[in-house]
N, C-alpha and C positions, 0 to 999 in steps of 0.2 A: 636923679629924678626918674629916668627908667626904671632904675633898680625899687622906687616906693611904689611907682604904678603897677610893676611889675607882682611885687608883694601883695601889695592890696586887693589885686584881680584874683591871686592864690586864694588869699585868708576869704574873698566873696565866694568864690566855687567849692570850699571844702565846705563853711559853712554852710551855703544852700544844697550840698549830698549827707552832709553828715546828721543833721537835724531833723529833716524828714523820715530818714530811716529807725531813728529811735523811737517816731512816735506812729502808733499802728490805730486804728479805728477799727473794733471789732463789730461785724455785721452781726446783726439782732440772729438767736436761734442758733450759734457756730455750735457744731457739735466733733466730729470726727478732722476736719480738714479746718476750722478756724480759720475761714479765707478773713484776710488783713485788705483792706482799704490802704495804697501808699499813696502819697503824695509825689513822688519824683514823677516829671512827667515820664509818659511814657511806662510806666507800672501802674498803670489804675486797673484797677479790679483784677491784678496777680494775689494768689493767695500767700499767705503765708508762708506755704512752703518752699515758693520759688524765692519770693524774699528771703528768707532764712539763709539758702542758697548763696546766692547774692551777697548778701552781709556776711557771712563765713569768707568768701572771695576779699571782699571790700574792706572791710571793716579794721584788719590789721593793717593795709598801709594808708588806712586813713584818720583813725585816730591813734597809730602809734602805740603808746605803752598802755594806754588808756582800756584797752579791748585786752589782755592778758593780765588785767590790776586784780585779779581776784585774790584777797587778801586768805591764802589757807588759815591764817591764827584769827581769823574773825569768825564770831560766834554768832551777832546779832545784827542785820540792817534797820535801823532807826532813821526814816526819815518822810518827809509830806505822806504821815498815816500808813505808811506799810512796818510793818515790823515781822522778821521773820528770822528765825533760829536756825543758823545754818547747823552743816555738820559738814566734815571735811571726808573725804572716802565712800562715802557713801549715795547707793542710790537708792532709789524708789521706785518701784513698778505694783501697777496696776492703779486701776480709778485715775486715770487717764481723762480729761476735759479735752484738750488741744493743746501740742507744741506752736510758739511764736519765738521767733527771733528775737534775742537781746544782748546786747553788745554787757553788758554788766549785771551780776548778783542784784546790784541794786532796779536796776531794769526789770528785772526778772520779778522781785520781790514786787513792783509799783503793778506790774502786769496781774499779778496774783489778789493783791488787795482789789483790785476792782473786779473783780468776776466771786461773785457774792459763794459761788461753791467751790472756789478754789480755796481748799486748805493746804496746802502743799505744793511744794516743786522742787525739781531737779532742775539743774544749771552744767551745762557741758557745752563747748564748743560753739560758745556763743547762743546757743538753742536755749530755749526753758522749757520746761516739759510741765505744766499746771495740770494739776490732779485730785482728787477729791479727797476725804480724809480715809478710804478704804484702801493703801496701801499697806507694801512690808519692805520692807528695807532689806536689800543687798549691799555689800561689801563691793565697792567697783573703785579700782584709782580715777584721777582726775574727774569724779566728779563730784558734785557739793550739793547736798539738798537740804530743805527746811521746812519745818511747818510754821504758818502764818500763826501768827500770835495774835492776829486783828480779827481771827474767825471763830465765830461763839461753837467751839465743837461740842460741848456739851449739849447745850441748846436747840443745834441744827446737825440734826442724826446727816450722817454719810448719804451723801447721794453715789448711789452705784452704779455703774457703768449700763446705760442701758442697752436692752436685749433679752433675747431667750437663752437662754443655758443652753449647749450643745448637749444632746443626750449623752451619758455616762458609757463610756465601752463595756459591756458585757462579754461574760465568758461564752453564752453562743453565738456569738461574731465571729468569726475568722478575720486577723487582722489583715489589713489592705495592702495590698501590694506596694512593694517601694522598685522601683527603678534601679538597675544595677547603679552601684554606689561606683564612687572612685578607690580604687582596691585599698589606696595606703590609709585610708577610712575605715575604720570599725561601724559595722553595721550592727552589732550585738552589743554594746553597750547601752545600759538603761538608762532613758532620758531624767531630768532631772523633775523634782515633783513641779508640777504644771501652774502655774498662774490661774488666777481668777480670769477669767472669759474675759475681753472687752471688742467691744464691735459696735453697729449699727441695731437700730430698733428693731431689725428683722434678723440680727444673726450676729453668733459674736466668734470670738475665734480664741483658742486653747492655745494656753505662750507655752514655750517651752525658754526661758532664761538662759543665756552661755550655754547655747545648743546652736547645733547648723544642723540642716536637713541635705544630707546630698541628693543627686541624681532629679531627672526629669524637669530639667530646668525646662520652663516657657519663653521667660523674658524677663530681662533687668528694666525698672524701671525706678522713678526717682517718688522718694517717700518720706516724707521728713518727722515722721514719728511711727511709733509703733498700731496705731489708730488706723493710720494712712495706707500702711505698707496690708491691713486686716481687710479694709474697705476695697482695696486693689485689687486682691484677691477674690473676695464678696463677690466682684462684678468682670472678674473673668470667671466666663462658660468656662473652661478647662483648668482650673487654678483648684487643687486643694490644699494646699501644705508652703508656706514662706520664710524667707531669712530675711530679718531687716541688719543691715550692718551698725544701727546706733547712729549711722550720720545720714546718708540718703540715699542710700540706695535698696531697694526690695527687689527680693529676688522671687520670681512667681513662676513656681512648679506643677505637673501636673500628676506627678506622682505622688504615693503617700506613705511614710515609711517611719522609723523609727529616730530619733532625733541622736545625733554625734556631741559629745562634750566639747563644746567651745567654746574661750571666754569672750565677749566684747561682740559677742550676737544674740541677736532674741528670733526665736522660731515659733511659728503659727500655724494652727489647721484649722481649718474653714469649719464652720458649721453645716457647709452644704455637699460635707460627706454625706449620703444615704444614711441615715437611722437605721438599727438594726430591725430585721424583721423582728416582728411578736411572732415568738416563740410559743408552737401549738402544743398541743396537750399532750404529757406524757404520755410515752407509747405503754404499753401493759408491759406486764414480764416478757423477757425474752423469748423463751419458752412459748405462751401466750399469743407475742407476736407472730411469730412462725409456725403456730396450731393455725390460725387466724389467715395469714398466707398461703399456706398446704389448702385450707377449705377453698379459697379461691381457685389457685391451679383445680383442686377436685373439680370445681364448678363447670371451668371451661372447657379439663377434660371430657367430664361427663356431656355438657351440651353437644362438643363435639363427636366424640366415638358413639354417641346415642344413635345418632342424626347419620351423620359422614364420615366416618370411619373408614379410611383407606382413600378419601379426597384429599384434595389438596386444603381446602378449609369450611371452617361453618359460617353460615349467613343468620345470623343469629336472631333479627327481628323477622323473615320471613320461613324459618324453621328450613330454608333452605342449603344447599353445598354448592363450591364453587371451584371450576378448577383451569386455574390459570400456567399451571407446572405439568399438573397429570401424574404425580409422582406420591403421592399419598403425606402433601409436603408436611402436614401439622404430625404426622404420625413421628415422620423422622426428625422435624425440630424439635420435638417435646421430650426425645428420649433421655436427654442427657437431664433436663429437671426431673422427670419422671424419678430416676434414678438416683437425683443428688436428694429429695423431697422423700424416698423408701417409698414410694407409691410401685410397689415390685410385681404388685398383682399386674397393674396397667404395663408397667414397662415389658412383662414376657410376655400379655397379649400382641401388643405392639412388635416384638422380635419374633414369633409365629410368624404374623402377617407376615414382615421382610423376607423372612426365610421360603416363606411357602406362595406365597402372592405377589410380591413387587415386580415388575418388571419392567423395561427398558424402552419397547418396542415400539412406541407413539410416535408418528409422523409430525411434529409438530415444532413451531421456532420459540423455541428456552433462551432464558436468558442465562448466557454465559455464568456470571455472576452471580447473580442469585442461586443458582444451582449449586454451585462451588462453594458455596461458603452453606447452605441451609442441607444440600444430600450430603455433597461428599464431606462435608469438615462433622456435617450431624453422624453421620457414619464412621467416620473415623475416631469422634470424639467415644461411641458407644464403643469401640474395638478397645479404645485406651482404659474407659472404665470396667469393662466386663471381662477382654481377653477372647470373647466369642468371635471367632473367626468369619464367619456370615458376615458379619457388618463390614470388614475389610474387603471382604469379596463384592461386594453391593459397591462397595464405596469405589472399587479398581474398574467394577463394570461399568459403569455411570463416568468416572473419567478419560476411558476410552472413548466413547461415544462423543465425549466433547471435544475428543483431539482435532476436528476438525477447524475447530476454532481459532489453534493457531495457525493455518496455513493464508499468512500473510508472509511479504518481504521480510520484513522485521522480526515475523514470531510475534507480532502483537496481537492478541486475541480480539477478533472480532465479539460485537454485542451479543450477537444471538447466533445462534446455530440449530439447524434441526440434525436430530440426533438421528433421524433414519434415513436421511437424505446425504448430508452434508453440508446443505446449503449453508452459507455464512452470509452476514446481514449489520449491519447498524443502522439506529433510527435516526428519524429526521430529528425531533427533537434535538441529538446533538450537533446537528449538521452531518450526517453519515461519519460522525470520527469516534472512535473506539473513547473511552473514558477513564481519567488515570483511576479512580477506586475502582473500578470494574477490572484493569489488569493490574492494578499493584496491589489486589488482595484476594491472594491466592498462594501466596507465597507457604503461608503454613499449612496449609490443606497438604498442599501438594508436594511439599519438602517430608510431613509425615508419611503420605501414599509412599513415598519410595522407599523410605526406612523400614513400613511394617511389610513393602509387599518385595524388599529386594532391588526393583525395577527405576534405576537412577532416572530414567527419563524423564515423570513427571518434575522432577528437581528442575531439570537442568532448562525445560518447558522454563517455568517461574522463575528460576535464576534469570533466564537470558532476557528477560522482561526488565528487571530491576537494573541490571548490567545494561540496557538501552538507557533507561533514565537517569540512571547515573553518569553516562557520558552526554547527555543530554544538554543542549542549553538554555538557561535560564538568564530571565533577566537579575533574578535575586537568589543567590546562592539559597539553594535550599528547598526555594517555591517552587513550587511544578505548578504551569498552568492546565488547569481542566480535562481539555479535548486535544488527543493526538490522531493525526491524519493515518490510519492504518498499515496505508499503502507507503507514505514515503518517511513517516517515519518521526515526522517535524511537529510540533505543538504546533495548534491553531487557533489557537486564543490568548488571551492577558489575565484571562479573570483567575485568581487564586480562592481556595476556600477551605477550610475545614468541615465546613459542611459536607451538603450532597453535593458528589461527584468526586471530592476529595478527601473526607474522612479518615477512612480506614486504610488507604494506602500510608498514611504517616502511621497511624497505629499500629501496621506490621512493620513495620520499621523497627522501631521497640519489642514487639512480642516476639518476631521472629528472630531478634537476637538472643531474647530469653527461651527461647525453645528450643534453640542450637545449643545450649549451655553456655550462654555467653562466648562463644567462641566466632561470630563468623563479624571480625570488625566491618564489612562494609557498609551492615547493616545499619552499628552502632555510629559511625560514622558521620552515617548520611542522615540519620534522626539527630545528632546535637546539633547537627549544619540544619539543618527542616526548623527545629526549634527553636534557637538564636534567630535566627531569622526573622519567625512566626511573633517572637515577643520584641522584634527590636521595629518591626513593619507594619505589624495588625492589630497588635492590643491595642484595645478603644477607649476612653470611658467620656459615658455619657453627660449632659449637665446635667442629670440629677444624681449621677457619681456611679453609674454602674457599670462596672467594668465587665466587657463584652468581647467577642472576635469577630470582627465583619468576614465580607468577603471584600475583598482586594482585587477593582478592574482597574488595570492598570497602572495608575497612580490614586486613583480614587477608591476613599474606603467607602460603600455602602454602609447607609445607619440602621442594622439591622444584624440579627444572628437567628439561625436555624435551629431547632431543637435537637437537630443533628449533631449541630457541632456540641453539644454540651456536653459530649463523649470527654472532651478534650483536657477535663478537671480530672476525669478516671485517670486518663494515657500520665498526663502532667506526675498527678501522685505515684501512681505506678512509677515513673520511670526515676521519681527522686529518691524513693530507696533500694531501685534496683542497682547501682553501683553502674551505671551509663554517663552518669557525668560525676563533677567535683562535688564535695558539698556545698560550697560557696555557692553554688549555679543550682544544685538542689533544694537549698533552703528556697531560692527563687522561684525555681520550678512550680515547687509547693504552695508559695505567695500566689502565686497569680492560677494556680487549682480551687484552691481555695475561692477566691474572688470571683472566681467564672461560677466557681459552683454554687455562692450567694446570689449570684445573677439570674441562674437557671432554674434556681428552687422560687425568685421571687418570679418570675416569668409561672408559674403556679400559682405561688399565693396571692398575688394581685388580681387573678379574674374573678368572674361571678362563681365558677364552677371551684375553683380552686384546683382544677385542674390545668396544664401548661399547653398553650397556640403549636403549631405547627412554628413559627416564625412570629419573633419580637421587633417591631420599631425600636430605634432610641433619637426618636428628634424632638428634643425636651424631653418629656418624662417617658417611661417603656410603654409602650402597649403593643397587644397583639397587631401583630402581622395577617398574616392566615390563623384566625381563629380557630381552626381545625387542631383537634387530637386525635392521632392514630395509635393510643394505646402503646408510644414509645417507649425506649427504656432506656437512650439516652444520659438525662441527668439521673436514676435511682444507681443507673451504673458508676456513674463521677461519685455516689453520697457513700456506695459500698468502698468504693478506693478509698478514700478519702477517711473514712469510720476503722478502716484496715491499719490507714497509715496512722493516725492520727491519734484515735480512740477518744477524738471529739463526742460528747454524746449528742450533738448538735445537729448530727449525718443522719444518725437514727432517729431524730425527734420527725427532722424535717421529712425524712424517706416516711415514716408514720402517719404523716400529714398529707401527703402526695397518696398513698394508695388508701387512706379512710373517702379521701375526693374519687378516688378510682372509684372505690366500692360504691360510694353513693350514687354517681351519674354516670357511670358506662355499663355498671353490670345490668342484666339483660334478665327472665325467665330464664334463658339457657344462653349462657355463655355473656360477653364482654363485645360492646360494640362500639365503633370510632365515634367520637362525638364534632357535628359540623359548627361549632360556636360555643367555645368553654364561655365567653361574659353574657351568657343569656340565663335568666334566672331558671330554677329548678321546676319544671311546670311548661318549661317556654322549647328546650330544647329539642334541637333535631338530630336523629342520628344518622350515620351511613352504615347501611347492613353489609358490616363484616368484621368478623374477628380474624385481626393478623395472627400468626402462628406465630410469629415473634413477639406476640403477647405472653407465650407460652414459655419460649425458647430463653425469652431476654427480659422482660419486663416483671416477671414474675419471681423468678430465679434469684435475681439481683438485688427483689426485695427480701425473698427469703434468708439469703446468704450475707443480709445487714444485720441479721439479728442472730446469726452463727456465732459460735466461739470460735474466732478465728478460723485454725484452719480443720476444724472438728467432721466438714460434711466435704470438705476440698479443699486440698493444700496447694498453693496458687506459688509456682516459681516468680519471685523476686520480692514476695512477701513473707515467705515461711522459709526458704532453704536454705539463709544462711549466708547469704550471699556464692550459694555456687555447693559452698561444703558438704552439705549434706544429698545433693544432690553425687555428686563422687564416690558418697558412701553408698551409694545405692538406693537413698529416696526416692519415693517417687511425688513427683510435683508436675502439677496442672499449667497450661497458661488458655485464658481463655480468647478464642477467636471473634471476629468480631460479631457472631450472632450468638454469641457467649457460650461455644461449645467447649468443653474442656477437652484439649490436645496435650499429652503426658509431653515433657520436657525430656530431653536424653543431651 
């Protein structure tokens, strides 16, 4: 008698779980997620997918053989109005309705007949996958699909998955960065051809079929179709690129890279990668271009040496001069374009003046820095192009005077120094602490002063700077932070940057290995350690997909990047075929130059002016920061690397696009002046009366030498020589300094 009652309480509990589960109530409108209405208690208002879930779990120990009956030699389900023509091996993808849970083919098929645009389904794993009649059939085992025989397809055209079409990749794109992969992964294998889009009515997302995407994972999350795992992504801020495993799990990354052959995965990219920029007008002939460039440098010289000739620079709206150096600074930053531009008439005006006029003897507090990289490396660079002795001797007189600078515990150079007194100084602005780009870039200046003048001193000055930070501690191998206390010797901050303050101490890092002849590894060393780092700690991207380099206080990224840093696309490409790292780590390199340098050009094309902010936001979409332009040369410098490495014509379009905006809104009567708000219309703007001489030196240069034949006006060590060889033969090859002076390589 137990033994019936016992039965009977079975056969009541299996019945009232197993009946409810087959039968689903679809909520009016399901489109992506098909949330399911269940009846068990306790699942009301779960979607489908967690159902689904559920019954995968359930479903085999509770109806038995009943849930695995799927008859492979059956062609046809015939039954209450569904009719559908399986096929055995096969799947279907795309035109995607919604997956629902069904324990049977025949389930699957009942589900399909009632949803008036389902022409089609797959059947796996218990799941149905209902889809419109705009599929294509793949070859996949275990699973079975059919088209509904009950849907008038002639009649009732395809309904297609809706959405916008993700814009098509173009060749002047640079493709997006992917994430270091897992090595025993092929990154260089071609994805397979892409699936039709399906997504949401705002955005659809690009399949990749028996593909996996490695690296940059976000989060595993639970996704019970291909829709699902699309929409997941949609509505993560950091999400571009997914792997659905086919059963439920979605994998949501933040990187975006190229797709690995794998079978029994399906792989996605977001629609809410950035669109490429519109691509601006072709630049004129080459030739052309750099006539067109030459008149400008003419322009600035001329306003300048007209006016101020032997100042430090021109005040170009009040026809005034300015002298914040006392050193005649625009004469000696110009020399080196002067010279690479055949403007030779200007350039031995200019080497008169030095020879016969320049002098030393001003009572006044210089900045360390700026002196060192704008006299002494503009001097040194005329000695390397010319041979003229004068400029080595100018360039040795002017680093004497600064010796005072190091006389700290450390040998860490103070900020400023007056050159007739001795006095040494740092500003409050840093907190009285010396600055790592202020002494960790001088390395190449002063490594050359000793070679051309004999005199090891200045070396071993700049060596013993580099040899402090490199026993130096950090909290992240590699980063240096900002401000070092002069006196004892210890950093006194968190903030990291590639920006201002830290720049160009990583950039000599790389140049100065390449100046040495590749020879001095601590250099090489301490820049792949700087860089790994830089890409595994700081790279950013934005939700509207721009990949960017904050600064880094502490644990905290700032959503912003300096026009400063946009260098860091040049250094990137430079150092991926300078033979400093693997290629595996150089194709990356290159990845994310590229991407910085998409970043920096549209930090341009987005404002009113078309010219690029001092500093970009990215908290939701970019905008200006410090609306201000100082006539940088920053990113034209990244578009020259990058045009070198590459032979994108994409560097040149955009660099054409950036200095037609120059020409329009900064050039002046006489000369080129900073503008206080590039997003103010033309008519509206205000400027600051002054033209930087690193307009001259860098900005100018960088645009001329985009539209060189290579290495036709300056052969640039780690682009032309060969990797080293021809250098040995006795080439001679350039590397430029960070205010773009050319220093001969030895």
């Amino acid at each position: 008698m137990v033994a019936l009652i016992v039965a009977f309480l079975l056969f009541v509990v299996l019945t009232s779980m197993v009946l409810p589960l087959i039968v689903f109530e679809l909520e009016p409108n399901s489109s992506l997620h098909a949330k399911a209405k269940v009846s068990l208690p306790g699942w009301k208002g779960r979607s489908a997918a967690n159902a689904a879930r559920s019954l995968e779990k359930k479903l085999p120990s509770l109806v038995g053989a009943t849930a695995t009956s799927t008859p492979k030699s059956a062609t046809t389900t015939q039954k209450d109005g569904c009719s559908c023509n399986w096929e055995t091996g096969v799947d279907m993808f795309g035109g995607d309705l919604f997956s629902i849970p069904a324990p049977t083919e025949e389930a699957c098929c009942k589900h399909c007949s009632k949803e008036k645009e389902c022409a089609a389904v797959s059947f796996s794993g218990m799941v149905c996958y209902l889809k419109t009649s705009d599929v294509q059939k793949k070859h996949k085992e275990n699973v079975r699909s059919a088209y509904n025989a009950t849907t008038k397809l002639a009649s009732s055209p395809a309904v297609p998955a809706p959405g916008i079409a993700e814009p098509q990749p173009s060749a002047h794109r640079p493709a997006p960065f992917r994430a270091a992969a897992n090595p025993s992964h092929s990154a260089h294998q071609p994805p397979a051809e892409e699936e039709e889009p399906v997504g949401d009515q705002d955005c659809k997302c690009k399949l990749f079929p028996d593909h996996d995407f490695f690296g940059g994972d976000i989060k595993t999350v639970r996704a019970s179709s291909v829709q699902s795992c699309c929409e997941l992504c949609i509505n993560h801020p950091n999400c571009f690129t997914w792997t659905w495993d086919m059963k439920d799990l979605c994998y949501l990354k933040g990187a975006i890279g190229k797709a690995s052959p794998k079978g029994g995965l399906v792989s996605g990219r977001s629609c809410r990668q950035t669109p490429p920029p519109t691509p601006p007008p072709p630049p004129p002939n080459r030739d052309m271009a750099q006539d067109s460039i030459k008149r400008s440098m003419q322009h600035a010289w001329r306003g300048y040496s007209d006016k101020c000739f032997g100042q430090d620079e021109l005040l170009p709206l009040s026809n005034r001069c300015g002298n914040w150096l006392g050193a005649g600074l625009t004469v000696i930053d110009s020399l080196s374009t002067l010279w690479i531009m055949g403007m030779h008439e200007e350039f031995d005006r200019a080497k008169t003046w030095i020879q016969e006029e320049l002098t030393f003897n001003f009572s006044k507090d210089i900045s360390f820095f700026e002196t060192v990289i704008r006299i002494v490396g503009g001097l040194v660079s005329a000695f390397d192009l010319t041979g003229e002795r004068v400029f080595i001797t100018k360039a040795k007189e002017m680093a004497d005077k600064l010796a005072p600078a190091f006389n700290s515990p450390h040998k860490i150079p103070w900020a400023k120094v007056n050159i007739q007194t001795g006095r040494t100084s740092n500003p409050s602005w840093s907190g009285k602490a010396s600055v790592l780009a202020e002494v960790g870039t001088i390395q190449m200046e002063y490594f050359a002063l000793s070679r051309h003048s004999g005199n090891k001193q200045y070396r071993d000055l700049a060596q013993g700077v580099i040899d402090h930070l490199d026993n130096a501690r950090t909290n992240i191998a590699g980063l240096y932070p900002l401000y070092i206390d002069t006196n004892t010797g210890n950093f006194r901050s968190r903030k990291i940057s590639f920006g201002g303050c830290g720049d160009s101490f990583y950039e000599y890092l790389l140049k100065t290995w390449l100046l040495t002849g590749r020879k001095h590894d601590q250099f090489k060393r301490m820049y792949k350690e700087s860089i790994d780092s830089m890409i595994a700690h700081m790279i950013a991207r934005s939700p509207d997909g721009h990949t960017y380099l904050p600064t880094l206080n502490g644990n905290l990224k700032l959503k912003e990047m300096e026009h400063l840093t946009c260098f860091t696309g040049g250094m990137l490409a430079l150092g991926s075929v300078s033979g400093i790292v693997d290629s595996e780590t150089a194709d990356r390199h290159l990845q994310v130059a590229k991407e910085l340098a998409e970043t920096c050009y549209e930090m341009y094309h987005t404002t009113a002016t078309g010219v690029g902010p001092e500093s970009a936001r990215f908290v939701g979409s970019m905008r200006p920061k410090d609306p201000a332009y100082h006539l940088r040369p920053e990113t034209v410098e990244t578009l020259y690397y990058l045009w070198r490495v590459t032979k994108d014509d994409t560097y040149r379009r955009w660099g054409w696009d950036i200095y037609t905006a120059i020409e329009e809104h900064c050039r002046q009567q006489i000369g080129y002046a900073t503008i206080k708000n590039v997003n103010l219309q033309k008519g509206h703007l205000q400027y600051q009366d002054k033209m930087e001489s690193f307009f001259l030196a860098e900005t100018l240069k960088y645009l001329y030498l985009l539209f060189a034949e290579d290495d036709a006006q300056i052969p640039i060590m780690g682009l032309d020589d060969e990797g080293g060889q021809m250098l040995k033969e006795g080439g001679k090859f350039f590397v430029f300094n960070t205010e773009a002076h050319p220093i001969r390589a030895w």
